[in-house]
C-alpha positions in Angstrom: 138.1 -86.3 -42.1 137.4 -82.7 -40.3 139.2 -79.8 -41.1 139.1 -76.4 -39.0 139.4 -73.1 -41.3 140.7 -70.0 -40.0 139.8 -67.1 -42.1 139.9 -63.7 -42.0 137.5 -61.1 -45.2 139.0 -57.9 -46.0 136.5 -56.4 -48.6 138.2 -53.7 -50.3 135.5 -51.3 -50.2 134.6 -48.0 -48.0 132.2 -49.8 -45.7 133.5 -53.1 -45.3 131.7 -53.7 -42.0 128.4 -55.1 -43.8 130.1 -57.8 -46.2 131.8 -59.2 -43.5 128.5 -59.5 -41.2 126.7 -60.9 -44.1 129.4 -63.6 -44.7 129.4 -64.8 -41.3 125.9 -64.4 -41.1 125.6 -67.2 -43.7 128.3 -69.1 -42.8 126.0 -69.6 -39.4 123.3 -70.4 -41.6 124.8 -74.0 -42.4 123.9 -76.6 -39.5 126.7 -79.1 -40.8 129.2 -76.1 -39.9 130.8 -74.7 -36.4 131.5 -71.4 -36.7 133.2 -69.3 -34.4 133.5 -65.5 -34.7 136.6 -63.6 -33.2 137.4 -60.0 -33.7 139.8 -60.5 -36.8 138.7 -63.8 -37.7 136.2 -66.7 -38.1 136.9 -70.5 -37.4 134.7 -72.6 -39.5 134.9 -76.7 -38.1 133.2 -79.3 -40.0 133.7 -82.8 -42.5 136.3 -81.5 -45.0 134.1 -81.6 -47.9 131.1 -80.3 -46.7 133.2 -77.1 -45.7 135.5 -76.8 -48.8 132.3 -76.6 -50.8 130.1 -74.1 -48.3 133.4 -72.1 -48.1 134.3 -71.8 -51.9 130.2 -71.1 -53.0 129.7 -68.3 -50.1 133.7 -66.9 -51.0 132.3 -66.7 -54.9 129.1 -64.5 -53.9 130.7 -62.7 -51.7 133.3 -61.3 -54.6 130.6 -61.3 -56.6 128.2 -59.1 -54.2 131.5 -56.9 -52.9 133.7 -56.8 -55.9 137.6 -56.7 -54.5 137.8 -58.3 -51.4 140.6 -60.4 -50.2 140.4 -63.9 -47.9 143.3 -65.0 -45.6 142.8 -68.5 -44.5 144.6 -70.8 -42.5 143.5 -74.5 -42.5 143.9 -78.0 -40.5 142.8 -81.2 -41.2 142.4 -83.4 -37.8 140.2 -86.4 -36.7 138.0 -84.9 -33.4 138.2 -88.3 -32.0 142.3 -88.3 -31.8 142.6 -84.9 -30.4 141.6 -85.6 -27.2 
């Protein structure tokens, strides 16, 4: 099954430009993920596993690199095949 994730980082820090580059920047880092980056929030496309797991290890470091930071996410489950 595919899920698409909507999500949106709000690190609760000063400069919270940089935390939010770096997450993305890893999230593009996976070749099993789609990412796409809009200006207030990233879709993330992929097999429902493989994303649930990529998105819960990089949300961990990022609290643990950032501290306070809060995610908003939005999610659907769909087969690619049957949206057409």
């Amino acid at each position: 099954m595919q899920v698409m994730v909507e999500l949106s980082l709000y690190p609760l820090v000063n400069d919270y430009i940089p935390p939010i580059k770096a997450f993305i920047e890893r999230l593009n880092s996976y070749a099993e993920l789609t990412v796409t980056t809009c200006s207030t929030s990233t879709q993330v496309h992929g097999e429902y596993t493989q994303v649930m797991t990529i998105l819960g290890q990089e949300m961990q470091r990022t609290h643990e690199e950032v501290g306070q930071a809060i995610f908003v996410a939005k999610f659907l489950n769909f087969d690619a095949m049957s949206s057409k």
